[in-house]
Backbone bond lengths (Angstrom), bond angles and torsions (degrees), N, CA, C in turn:
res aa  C-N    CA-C-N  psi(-1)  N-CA   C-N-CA  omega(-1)  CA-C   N-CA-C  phi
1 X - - - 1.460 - - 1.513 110.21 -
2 X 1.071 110.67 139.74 2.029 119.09 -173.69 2.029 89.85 -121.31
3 X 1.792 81.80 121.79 1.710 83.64 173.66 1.574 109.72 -137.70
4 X 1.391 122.03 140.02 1.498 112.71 -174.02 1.037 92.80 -107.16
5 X 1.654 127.14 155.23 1.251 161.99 -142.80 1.636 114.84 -131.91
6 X 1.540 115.20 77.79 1.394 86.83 -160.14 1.739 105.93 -115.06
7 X 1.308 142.52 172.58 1.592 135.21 -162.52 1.603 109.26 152.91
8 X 1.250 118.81 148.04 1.274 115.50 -170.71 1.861 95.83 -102.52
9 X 1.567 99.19 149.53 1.638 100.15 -165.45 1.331 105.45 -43.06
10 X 1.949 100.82 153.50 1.076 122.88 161.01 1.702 110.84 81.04
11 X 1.557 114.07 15.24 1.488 150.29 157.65 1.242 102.77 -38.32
12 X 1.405 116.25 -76.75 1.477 136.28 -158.67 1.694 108.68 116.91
13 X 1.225 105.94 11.36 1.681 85.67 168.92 1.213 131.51 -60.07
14 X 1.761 111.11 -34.57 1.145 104.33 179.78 1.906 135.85 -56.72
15 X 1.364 81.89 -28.64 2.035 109.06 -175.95 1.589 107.82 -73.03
16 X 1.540 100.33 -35.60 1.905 110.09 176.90 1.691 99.10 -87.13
17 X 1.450 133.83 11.22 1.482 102.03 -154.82 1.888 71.93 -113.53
18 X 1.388 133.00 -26.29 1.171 159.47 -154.06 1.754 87.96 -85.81
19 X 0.995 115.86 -66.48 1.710 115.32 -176.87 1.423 109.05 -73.44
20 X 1.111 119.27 -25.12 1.865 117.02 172.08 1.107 85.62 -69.24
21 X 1.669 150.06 -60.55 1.010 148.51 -137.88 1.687 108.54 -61.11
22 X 1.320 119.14 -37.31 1.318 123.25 -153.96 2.001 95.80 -101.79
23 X 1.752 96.55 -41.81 1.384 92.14 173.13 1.477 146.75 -67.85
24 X 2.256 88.38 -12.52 1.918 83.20 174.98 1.604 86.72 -133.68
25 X 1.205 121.21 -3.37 1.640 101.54 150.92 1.699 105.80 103.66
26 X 1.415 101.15 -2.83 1.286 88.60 178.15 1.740 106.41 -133.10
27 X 1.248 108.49 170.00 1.683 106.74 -150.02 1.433 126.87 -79.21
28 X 0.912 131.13 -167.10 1.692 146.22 -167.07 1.077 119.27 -107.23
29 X 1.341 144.64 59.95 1.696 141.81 176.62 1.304 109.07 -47.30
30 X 1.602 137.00 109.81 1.457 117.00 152.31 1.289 108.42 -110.87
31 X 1.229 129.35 159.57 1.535 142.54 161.56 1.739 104.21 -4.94
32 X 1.498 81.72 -100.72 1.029 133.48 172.22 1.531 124.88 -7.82
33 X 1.431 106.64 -60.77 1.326 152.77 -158.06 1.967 95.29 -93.09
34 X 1.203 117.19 -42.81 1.613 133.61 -169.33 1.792 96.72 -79.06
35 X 1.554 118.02 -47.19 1.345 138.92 -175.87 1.747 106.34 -52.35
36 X 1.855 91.27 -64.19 1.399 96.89 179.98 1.919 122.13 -60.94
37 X 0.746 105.68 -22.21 1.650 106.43 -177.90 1.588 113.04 -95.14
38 X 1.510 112.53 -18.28 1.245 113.59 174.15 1.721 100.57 -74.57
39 X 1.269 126.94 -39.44 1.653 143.06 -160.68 1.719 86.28 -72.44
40 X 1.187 120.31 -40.99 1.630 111.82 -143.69 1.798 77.91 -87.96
41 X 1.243 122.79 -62.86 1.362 112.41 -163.91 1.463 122.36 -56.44
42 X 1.262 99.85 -11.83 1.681 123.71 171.17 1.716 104.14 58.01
43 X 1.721 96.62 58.62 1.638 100.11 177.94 2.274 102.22 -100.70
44 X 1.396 72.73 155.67 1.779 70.05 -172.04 2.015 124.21 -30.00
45 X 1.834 105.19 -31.46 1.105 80.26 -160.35 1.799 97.89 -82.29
46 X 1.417 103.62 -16.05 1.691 104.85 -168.19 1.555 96.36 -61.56
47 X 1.366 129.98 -41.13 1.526 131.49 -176.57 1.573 101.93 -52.81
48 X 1.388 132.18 -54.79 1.287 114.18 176.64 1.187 150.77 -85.50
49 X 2.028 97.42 2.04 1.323 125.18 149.95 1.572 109.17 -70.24
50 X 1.546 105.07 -31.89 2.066 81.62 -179.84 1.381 121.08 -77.42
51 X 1.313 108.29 -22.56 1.341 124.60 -168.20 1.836 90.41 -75.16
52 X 1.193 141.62 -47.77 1.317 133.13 178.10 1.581 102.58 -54.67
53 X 1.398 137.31 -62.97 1.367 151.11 -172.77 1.264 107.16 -67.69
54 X 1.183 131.53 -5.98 1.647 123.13 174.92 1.529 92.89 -98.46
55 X 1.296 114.79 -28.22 1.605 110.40 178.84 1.285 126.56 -81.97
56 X 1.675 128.96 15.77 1.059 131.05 -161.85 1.404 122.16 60.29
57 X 1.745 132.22 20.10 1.320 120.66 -156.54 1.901 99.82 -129.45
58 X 0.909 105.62 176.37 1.227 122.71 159.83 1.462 131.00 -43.61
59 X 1.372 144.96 104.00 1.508 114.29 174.49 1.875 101.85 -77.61
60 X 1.117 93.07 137.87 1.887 107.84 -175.70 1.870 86.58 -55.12
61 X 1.591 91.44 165.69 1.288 119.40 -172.62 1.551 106.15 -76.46
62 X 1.868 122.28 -27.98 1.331 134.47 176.27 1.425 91.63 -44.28
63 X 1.253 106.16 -86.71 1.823 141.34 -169.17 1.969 88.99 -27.96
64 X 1.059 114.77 -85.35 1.712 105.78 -159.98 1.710 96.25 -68.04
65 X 0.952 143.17 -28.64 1.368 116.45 -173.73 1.926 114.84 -71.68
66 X 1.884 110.56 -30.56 1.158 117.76 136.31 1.204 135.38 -21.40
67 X 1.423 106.24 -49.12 1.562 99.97 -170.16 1.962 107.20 -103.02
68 X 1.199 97.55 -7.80 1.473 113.89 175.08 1.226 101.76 -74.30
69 X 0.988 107.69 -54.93 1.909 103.44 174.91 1.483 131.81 -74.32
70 X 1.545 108.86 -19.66 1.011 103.57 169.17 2.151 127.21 -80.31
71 X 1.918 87.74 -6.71 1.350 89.58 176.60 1.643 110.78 -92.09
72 X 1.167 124.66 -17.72 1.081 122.55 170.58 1.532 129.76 -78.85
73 X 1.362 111.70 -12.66 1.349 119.37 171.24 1.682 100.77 -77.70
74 X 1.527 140.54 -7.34 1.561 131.60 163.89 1.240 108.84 -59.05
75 X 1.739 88.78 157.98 1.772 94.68 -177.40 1.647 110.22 -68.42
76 X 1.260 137.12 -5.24 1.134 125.47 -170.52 1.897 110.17 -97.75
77 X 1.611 105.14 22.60 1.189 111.44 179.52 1.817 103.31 -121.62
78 X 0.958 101.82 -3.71 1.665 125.07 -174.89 1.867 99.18 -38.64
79 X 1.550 108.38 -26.56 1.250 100.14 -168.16 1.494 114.83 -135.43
80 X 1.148 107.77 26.83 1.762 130.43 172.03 1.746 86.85 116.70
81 X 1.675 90.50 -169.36 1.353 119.44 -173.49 1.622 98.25 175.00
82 X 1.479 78.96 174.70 1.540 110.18 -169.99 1.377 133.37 -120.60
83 X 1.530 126.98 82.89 1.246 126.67 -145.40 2.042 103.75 -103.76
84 X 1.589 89.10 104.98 1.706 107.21 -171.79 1.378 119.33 -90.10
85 X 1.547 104.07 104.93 1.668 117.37 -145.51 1.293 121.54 36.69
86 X 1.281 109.16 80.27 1.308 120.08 154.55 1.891 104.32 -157.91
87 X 0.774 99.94 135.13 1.634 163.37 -17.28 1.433 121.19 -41.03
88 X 1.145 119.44 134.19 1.819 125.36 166.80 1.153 136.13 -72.99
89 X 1.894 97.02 -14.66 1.492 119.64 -147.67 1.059 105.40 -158.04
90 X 1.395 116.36 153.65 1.693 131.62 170.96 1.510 103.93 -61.97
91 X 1.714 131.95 -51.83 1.267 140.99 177.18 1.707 115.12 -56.37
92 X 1.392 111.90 -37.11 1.173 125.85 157.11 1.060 130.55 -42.68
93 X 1.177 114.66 -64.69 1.663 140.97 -167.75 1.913 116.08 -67.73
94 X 2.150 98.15 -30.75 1.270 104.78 171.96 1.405 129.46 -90.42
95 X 1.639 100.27 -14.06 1.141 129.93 144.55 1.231 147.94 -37.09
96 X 1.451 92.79 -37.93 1.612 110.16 175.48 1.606 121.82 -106.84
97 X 1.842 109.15 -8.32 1.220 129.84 168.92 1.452 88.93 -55.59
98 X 1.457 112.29 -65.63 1.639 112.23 -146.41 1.117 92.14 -69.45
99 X 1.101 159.35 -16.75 1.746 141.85 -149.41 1.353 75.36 -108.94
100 X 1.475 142.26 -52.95 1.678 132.74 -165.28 1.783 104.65 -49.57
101 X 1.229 97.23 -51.32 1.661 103.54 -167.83 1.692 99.58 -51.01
102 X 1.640 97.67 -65.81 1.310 76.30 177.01 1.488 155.22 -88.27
103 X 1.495 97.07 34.43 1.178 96.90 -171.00 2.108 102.84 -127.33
104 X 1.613 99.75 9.56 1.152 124.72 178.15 1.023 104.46 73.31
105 X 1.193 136.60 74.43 1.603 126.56 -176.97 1.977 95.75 -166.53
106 X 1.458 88.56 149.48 1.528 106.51 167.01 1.146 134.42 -141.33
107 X 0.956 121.53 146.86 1.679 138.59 -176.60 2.282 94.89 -56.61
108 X 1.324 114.56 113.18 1.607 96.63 170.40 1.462 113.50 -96.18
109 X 1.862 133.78 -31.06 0.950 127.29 178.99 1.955 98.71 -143.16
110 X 1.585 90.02 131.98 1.494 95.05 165.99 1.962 108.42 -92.78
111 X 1.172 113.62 132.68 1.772 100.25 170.47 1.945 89.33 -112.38
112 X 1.956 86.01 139.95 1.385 85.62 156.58 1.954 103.56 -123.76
113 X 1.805 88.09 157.97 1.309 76.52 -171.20 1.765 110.03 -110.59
114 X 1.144 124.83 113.96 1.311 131.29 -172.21 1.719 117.18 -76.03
115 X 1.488 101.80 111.27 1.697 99.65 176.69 1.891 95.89 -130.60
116 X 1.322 111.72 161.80 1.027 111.94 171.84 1.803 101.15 -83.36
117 X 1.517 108.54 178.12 1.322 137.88 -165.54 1.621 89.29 -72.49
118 X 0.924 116.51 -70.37 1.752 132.57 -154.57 1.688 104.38 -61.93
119 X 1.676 106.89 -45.92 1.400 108.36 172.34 1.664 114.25 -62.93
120 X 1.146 100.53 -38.29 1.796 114.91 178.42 1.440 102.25 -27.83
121 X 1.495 95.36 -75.40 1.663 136.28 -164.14 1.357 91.02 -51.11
122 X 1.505 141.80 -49.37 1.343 131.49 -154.55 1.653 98.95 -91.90
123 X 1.241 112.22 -29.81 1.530 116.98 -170.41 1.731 104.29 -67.02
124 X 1.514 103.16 -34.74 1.159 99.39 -172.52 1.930 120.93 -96.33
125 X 1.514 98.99 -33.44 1.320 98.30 169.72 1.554 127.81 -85.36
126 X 1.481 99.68 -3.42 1.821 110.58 169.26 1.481 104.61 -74.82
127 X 1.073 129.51 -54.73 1.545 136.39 -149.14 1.762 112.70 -78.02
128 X 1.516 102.40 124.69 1.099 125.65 -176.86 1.674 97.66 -120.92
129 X 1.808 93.81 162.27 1.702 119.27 164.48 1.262 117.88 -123.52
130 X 1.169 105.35 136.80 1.819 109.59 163.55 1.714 113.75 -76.69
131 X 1.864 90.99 123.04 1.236 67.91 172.42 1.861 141.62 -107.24
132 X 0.937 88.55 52.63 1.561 100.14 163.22 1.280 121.32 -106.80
133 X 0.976 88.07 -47.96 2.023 85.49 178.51 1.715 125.67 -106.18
134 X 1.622 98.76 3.13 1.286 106.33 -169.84 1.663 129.74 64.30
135 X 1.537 122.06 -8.03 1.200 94.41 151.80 1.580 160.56 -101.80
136 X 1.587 106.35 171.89 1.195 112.79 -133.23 1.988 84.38 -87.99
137 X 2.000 97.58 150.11 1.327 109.56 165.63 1.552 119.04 -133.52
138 X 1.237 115.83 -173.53 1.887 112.06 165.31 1.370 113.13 -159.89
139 X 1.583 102.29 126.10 1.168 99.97 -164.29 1.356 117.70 -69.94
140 X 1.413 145.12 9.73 1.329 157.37 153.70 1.219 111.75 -81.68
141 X 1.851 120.59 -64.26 1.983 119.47 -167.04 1.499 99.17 -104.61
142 X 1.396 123.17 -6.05 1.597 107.78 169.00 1.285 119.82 -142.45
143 X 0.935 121.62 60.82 1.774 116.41 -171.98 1.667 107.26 -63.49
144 X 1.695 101.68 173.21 1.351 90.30 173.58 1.402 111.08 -89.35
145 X 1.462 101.54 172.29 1.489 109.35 -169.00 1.767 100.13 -82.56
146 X 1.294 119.79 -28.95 1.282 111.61 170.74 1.338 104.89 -133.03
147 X 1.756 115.99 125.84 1.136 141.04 -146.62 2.199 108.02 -71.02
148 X 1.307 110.66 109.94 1.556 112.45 -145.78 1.396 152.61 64.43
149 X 1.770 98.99 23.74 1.361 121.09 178.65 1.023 111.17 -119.81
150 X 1.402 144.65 130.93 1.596 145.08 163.90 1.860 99.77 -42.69
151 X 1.004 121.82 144.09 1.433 118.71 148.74 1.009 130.77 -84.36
152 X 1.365 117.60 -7.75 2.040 126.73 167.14 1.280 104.47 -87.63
153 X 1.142 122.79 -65.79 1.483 123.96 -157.70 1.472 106.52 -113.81
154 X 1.758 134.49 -6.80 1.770 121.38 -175.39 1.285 92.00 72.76
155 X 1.292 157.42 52.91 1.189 141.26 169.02 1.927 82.65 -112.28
156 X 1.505 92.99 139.98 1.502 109.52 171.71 1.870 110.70 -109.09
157 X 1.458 114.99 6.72 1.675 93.01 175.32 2.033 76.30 -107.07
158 X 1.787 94.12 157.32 1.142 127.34 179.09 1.550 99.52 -129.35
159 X 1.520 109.74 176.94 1.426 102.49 175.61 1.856 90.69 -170.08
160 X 1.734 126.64 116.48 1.441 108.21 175.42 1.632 95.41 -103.33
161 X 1.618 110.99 -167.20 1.642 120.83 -175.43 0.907 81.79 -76.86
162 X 2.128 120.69 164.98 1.190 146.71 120.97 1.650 122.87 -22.74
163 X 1.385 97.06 -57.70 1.360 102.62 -170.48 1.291 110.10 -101.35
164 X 1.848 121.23 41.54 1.596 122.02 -171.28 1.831 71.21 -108.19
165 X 1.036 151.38 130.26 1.418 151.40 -164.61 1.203 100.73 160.89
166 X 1.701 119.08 137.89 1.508 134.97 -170.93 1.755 103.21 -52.75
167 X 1.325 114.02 -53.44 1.520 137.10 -165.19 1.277 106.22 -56.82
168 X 1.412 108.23 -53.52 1.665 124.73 177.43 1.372 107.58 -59.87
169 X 1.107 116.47 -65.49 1.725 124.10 -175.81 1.569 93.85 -57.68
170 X 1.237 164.02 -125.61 1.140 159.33 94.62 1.749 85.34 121.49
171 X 1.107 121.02 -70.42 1.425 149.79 167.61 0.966 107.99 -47.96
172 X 1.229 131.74 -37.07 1.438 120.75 -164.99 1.701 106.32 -93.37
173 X 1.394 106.03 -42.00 1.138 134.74 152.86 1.813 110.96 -24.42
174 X 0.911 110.66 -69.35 1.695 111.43 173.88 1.091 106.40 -67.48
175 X 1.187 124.95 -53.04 1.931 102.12 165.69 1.222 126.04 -51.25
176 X 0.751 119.08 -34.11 1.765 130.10 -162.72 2.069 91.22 -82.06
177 X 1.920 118.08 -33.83 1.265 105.37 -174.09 1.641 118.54 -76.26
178 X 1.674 85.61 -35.44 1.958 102.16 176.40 1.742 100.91 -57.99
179 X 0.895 114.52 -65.62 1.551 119.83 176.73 1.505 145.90 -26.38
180 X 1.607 94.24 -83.74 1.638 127.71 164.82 1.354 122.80 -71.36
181 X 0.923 106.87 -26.23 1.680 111.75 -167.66 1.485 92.75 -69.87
182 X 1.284 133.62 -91.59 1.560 141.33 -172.41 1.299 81.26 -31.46
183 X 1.357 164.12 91.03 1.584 143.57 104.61 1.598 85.93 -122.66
184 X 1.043 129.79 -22.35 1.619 119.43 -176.67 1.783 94.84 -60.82
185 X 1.130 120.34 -88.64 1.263 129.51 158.35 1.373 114.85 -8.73
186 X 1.182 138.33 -49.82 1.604 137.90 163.27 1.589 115.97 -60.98
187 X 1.185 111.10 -39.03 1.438 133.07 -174.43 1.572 84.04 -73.64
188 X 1.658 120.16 -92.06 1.031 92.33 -158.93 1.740 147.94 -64.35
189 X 1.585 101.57 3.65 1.389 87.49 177.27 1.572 99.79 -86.00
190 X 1.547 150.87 8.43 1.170 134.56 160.54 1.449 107.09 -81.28
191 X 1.176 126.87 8.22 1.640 124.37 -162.97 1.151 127.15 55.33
192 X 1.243 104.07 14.41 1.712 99.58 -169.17 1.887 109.48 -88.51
193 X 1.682 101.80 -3.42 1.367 91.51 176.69 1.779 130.00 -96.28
194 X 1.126 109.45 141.59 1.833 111.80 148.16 1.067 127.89 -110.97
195 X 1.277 111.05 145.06 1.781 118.51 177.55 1.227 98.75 -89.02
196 X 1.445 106.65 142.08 1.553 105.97 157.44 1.084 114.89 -147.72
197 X 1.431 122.50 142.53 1.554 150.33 -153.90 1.643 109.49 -87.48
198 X 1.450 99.09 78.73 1.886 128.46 -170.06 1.814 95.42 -57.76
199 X 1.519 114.03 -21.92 1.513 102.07 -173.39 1.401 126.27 -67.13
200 X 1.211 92.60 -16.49 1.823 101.47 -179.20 1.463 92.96 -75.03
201 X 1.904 82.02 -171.38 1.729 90.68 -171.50 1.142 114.60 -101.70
202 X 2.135 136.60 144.01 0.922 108.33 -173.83 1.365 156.81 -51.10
203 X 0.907 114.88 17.07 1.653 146.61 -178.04 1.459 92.30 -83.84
204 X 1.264 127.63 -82.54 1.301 136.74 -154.62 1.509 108.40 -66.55
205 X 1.570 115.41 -32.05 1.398 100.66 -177.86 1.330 109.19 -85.08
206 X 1.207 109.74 -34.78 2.045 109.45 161.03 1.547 98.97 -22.54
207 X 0.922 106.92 -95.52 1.769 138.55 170.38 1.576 100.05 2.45
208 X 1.539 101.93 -63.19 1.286 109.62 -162.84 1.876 104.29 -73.58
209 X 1.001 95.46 -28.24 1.758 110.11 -177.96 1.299 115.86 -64.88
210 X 1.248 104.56 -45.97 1.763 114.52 -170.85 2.070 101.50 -81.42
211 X 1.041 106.49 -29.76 1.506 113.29 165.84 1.484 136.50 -50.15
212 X 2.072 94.71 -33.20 1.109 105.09 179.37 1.217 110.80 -104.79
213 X 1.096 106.08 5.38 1.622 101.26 -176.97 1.726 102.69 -102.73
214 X 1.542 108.30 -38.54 1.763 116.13 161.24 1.800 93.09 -35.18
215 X 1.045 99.56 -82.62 1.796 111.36 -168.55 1.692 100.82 -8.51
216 X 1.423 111.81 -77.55 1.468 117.80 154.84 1.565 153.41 -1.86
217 X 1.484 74.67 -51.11 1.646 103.07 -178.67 1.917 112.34 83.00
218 X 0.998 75.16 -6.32 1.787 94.75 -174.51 1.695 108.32 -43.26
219 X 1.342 121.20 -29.70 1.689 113.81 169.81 1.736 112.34 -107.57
């Protein structure tokens, strides 16, 4: 089964794309993640993705849907996968029709994940890491249980992003609405979409995820 993952940052796709991962066995596509390993092995297309990213710019929509496809043609996709934000874009998204057709393959469920603006903003500008052990907290849905202590390890240095900030997120947010939004709308007139309600806890939207995909028959 091939399912896209779609939500504006700080959703939770990444935390659900990680538990699909283990529950139907097949892997995690992100952007991001596809970019970096093409750059490190230094194969033609990662060279002209670095050359865009050393310049402060965009890699074009050609370049990552390239390299999107070229990760899904491995044997460890032989039995679906899981593509975590991607598509970004309406141009994207038609983009990736045509490479499916021809490569006989289809998209079976898109999930989008619905959070409000304000929760966004807190999910993302609350949340800190320890850094020793790396785990993750928020100063709104997870504080620590004892106030400057890790709860894994007692480690008292923490460290959050630069750019985890109301202003920043806010921003990203309008890109992500000009952008992403029109693929819900594309998605749903093929039916291939569900909404799902990111406010609960990750437990429940698992829950709710694996339900809709039962519905399906898809596992």
């Amino acid at each position: 089964m091939n399912i896209i993952l779609l939500g504006p940052p700080g959703c939770g796709k990444g935390t659900q794309a990680l538990m699909l991962v283990k529950k139907l066995n097949i892997p995690s596509i992100s952007t991001g993640e596809a970019l970096r390993k093409e750059i490190e092995k230094k194969t033609a297309i990662g060279l002209k993705a670095k050359s865009y990213a050393e310049n402060g710019q965009l890699v074009p929509d050609e370049i990552v849907i390239n390299i999107i496809k070229e990760r899904i043609l491995l044997d460890d996709c032989k039995k679906g996968f899981i593509l975590d934000g991607f598509p970004r874009n309406l141009n994207q998204a038609i983009e990736l029709e045509s490479i499916f057709s021809k490569l006989e393959k289809k998209i079976d469920k898109v999930l989008n994940f619905e959070v409000s603006e304000e929760n966004l903003v807190k999910r993302i500008s609350g949340r800190f890491s320890c850094k020793n052990c790396g785990a993750v907290y928020n100063t709104f849905f997870k504080p620590l249980k004892k106030e400057g202590f890790c709860d894994n390890c007692n480690s008292t240095q923490f460290e959050s992003r630069k750019d985890d900030n109301e202003e920043t997120i806010k921003s990203r947010l309008i890109v992500y609405n000009q952008s992403t939004l029109p693929l819900i709308e594309f998605y749903k007139k093929k039916n291939m979409l569900v909404s799902i309600n990111a406010l609960n806890s990750a437990e429940i939207v698992f829950q709710d995820i694996v339900t809709s995909i039962n519905n399906n028959n898809l596992i």
